[in-house]
Structures are given as structure tokens and as C-alpha cells.
C-alpha positions, 0 to 999 in steps of 0.5 A: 902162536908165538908170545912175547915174553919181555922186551929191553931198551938201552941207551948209550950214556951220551944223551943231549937236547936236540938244540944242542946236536943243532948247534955242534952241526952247524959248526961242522958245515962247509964255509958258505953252508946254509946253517939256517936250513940246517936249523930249519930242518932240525927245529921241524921234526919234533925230536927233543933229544937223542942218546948219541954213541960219543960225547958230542965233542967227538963228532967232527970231519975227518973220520974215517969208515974204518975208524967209525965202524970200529967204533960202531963194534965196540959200542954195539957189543957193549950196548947189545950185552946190556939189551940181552941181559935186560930182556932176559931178566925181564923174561926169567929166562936164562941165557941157556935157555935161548934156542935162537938168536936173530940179530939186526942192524943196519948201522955197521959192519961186524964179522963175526957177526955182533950175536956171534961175538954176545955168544960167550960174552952173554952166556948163551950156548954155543950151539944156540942157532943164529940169523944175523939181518943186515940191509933192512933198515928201519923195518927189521925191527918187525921184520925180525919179530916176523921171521922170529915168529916163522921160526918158532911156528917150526919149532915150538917149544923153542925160545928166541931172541930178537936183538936190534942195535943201531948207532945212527950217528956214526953213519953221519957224514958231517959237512954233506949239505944234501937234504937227505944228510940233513934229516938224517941228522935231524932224526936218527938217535943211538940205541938197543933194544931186544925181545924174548918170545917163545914158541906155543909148545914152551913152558913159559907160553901160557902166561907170558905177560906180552902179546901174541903174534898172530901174523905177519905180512912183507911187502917190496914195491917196485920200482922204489928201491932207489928212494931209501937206502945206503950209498956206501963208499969209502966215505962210510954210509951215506943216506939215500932219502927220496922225497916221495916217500910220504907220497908212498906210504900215503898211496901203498902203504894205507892199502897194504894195511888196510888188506892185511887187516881185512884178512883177520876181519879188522879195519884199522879203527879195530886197532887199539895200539899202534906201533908205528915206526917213527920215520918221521912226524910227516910220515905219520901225519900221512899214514895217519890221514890216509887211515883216518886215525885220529891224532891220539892213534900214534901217540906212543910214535910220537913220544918215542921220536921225541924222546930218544929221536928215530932209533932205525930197527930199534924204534918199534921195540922200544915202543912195545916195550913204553906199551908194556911198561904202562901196563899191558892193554886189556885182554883182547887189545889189537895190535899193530906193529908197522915199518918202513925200509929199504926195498921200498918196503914195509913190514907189519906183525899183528898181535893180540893181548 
């Protein structure tokens, strides 16, 4: 089984109290704009700050696609150099030594891709094997860990890297009064985050700090496809967010994990850590329900959403590693990790301390 050997949050020096996010939104809407609904929207979603890629005063109508993901390169390289060192620090492992490099965002555009422009930047070898994922959303971050997992199962003496880096802010789009825009707003903070894992065969596997990935499972629901996603144009990136999506998750996702469980002999109430993605406080308030978990279930969510706001892919990383800093959970400990994205659909990666 694939270990987790360290794992690395970074953030951008921009960070803010979400009063004050709420206030420099406002300003920006339309004359005659419902700003109470907007206030509404961001007072509800128990986020107390965010980290953004600018300095607040720098967000405003009549930027550019071209501009803003310009913007989302240069600061995506700056913050995924940080996240490799960190993760590599973390795990006393050398850029070298790295076999495999997967990297996710669904925040920008890059070409070369963004690993490929960390290649020199960070030390890693110019034959290191690369898997850049784009289009998954919010659910990459387990997605990557999952496919990093399938990987390593094909080579396991090898070392990979997962890197996640999401710069939500500079997909807003200010004076779009649409609801989907407004929770956007509301929830999505800038970040980074990477994982280190190596394969059983490697030196560092047998006492390696973090968990073991034991599986992983992907679901697509059909017919679903149109409730989360992009509708991308030359305004940039505009969030698609239907409203039935806690609905969804009430009605499927419960299930899916419910059998994913079941397949390893567990129910969710053998889980002792939850890492849920932080979709948002009505999402997990469903998912919690539907599982019956108590409220302490999604604590370390909760905390994260409330921290540093919904990060996309970089969200479950930077739990794991909140788990991890507080000390590793006895021997033994179950984990879950679970997110939600476009397709609809969902990931979820088991682990074992």
C-alpha cells in the first residue's frame, strides 16, 4: 500500500477578515444590486477569513481573462514552489529523488503545464514522469491521491508527488449578481498544498509518519453533469452551482459511501478521521445527517472552511495535514477522505494509521 510520507499547505500573503472581502464585494455590484443579499450570503457560510492571490484593492470590473490568468501563472508557480519545498522538507526527501509528479488545478490555465515550469525551478529531474489534471474541481485533491496511489501500486519502489494549487479569487467575476457567483464569493479562498507518498517497495515506507492509502473508489452520477462546473468564455470562468446539489449528496453520496465502507467491513461510524472536503456548511450539515455523524464528525472541515475559506483541490490536503500536525491518530485509525466535483461526482480514498 501507498504511505503518505509529509504533506504542505501554503498561502498567499494576502489574507483578510471575510467582513472585509464582504464590504470590497459590495462596492463592486451593479447600480441597483441587492448588496443585502450578497451580505446574506457571505455572513452565512461560516467562513472567518481567506487568504486572497492580491491585495484586496486590486479586485475590481474590467479585468481581463488574459490578464487575470496571467496572474493566476505567476502566482501559481510562486506558491507550488513553496508547497514542493515544504512537502519535500517535511518528507527528507530530495527533489531528485521524486519519480512522479501529478499536478491539479482547476483555477487557470498554463502550457507548459505548471509542474512542468517547477521542473528546474524546484530541482526535480527532467525525466521525472508527469500527469498534469485539469477539469476535476473541487474533488482532485483525493482524486490525485487515488490515481497517485494506482501509480505507485505499478511501480512501487517509486516516490510521487501530488501538488494542488487553486487561486479561486481570480475566477470571480465581480459585478455577476447570479447566485452561483455570490456563494462563489462567499466561500473560495487561494492556496497550495502537496503531498509526498512513496510506494511499498520504497526505503522510506516502512516508517513513514503519515497513513496508508488502502483504496480508492471514483463515482460519476448521470445525469448531473450540468449542476457544477465552468461556463468559461471570454469573460474567464464563471461558476456553474446548481441548487440541488446538497439533495445529491443527501441522496448518493451517503450511499456511495456507505458501500465503499462496507466493501472493507466498516460503516461510517468505524471512522475515526473524516476528511471532507469543505464544500460548504450546508453540505456537510447534509452528509452529516445522512451518515448519522455526530456534529465533532467534520470538525477539522469545519475549521479549515472557516480558516482559509473553500480552497477547491487544495482543501483536503490541507486537512490531512491540520490531522497530522496535531499528532498522528493512534495505530489503527481509519480514515476517510471524500470530495465533490464536476461530473457530478465524487472521490473518496481510504487510509489507515
Amino acid at each position: 500500500m501507498t504511505r503518505v510520507l509529509a504533506v504542505s499547505s501554503v498561502f498567499p500573503p494576502h489574507r483578510y477578515p471575510q467582513a472585509r472581502i464582504t464590504e470590497a464585494l459590495a462596492r463592486c455590484l451593479p447600480p441597483g444590486a441587492d448588496t443585502g443579499l450578497l451580505r446574506r450570503v457571505h455572513a452565512s457560510v461560516r467562513v472567518a477569513s481567506r487568504h486572497l492571490a492580491l491585495p484586496l484593492e486590486r479586485y475590481g470590473p474590467g479585468t481581463d481573462f488574459g490578464t487575470s490568468n496571467a496572474l493566476f501563472v505567476r502566482t501559481a508557480l510562486e506558491l507550488g514552489a513553496s508547497a514542493v519545498e515544504e512537502v519535500l522538507a517535511g518528507a527528507a526527501l530530495t527533489a531528485p529523488e521524486v519519480d512522479l509528479v501529478l499536478s491539479t488545478t482547476v483555477t487557470g490555465l498554463a502550457t507548459p503545464s505548471l509542474e512542468a515550469r517547477l521542473v528546474e525551478r524546484t530541482g526535480l529531474r527532467a525525466d521525472v514522469r508527469r500527469l498534469p489534471l485539469f477539469g476535476l474541481g473541487c474533488a482532485a485533491g483525493a482524486a490525485g491521491l487515488g490515481r497517485l496511489h494506482d501509480l505507485l501500486g505499478g511501480r512501487p519502489g517509486d516516490a510521487g508527488l501530488l501538488l494542488s494549487t487553486e487561486l479561486c479569487s481570480l475566477t470571480l467575476q465581480p459585478t455577476d449578481t447570479s447566485m452561483a457567483n455570490l456563494v462563489a464569493g462567499a466561500l473560495f479562498g487561494d492556496g497550495a498544498g502537496a503531498l509526498l507518498a512513496v510506494g511499498e517497495d520504497h526505503p522510506l515506507h516502512a516508517d513513514g509518519p503519515g497513513p496508508l492509502v488502502v483504496d480508492a473508489r471514483s463515482r460519476l452520477y448521470p445525469g448531473t453533469g450540468h449542476l457544477l462546473g465552468w461556463d468559461i468564455g471570454h469573460w474567464g470562468f464563471r461558476m456553474v452551482l446548481g441548487r440541488e446539489l446538497p439533495e445529491l449528496v443527501r441522496l448518493h453520496v451517503a450511499e456511495e459511501i456507505e458501500s465503499f465502507l462496507a466493501g472493507h467491513d466498516l460503516k461510517p461510524s468505524d471512522v475515526d478521521v473524516w476528511i471532507c472536503h469543505p464544500g460548504g456548511p450546508k453540505i456537510l450539515d447534509v452528509l452529516a445527517g445522512a451518515l448519522g455523524l455526530a456534529e465533532p464528525a467534520f470538525a477539522a472541515s469545519r475549521r479549515s472552511l472557516a480558516e482559509v475559506g473553500n480552497l477547491s483541490s487544495a482543501s483536503v490536503l490541507h486537512i490531512l495535514g491540520a490531522v497530522q500536525s496535531a499528532g498522528p491518530p493512534p495505530p489503527g485509525s481509519v480514515a476517510l477522505m471524500l470530495a465533490f466535483g464536476p461530473g457530478f461526482a465524487s472521490e473518496l480514498v481510504l487510509l489507515r494509521w
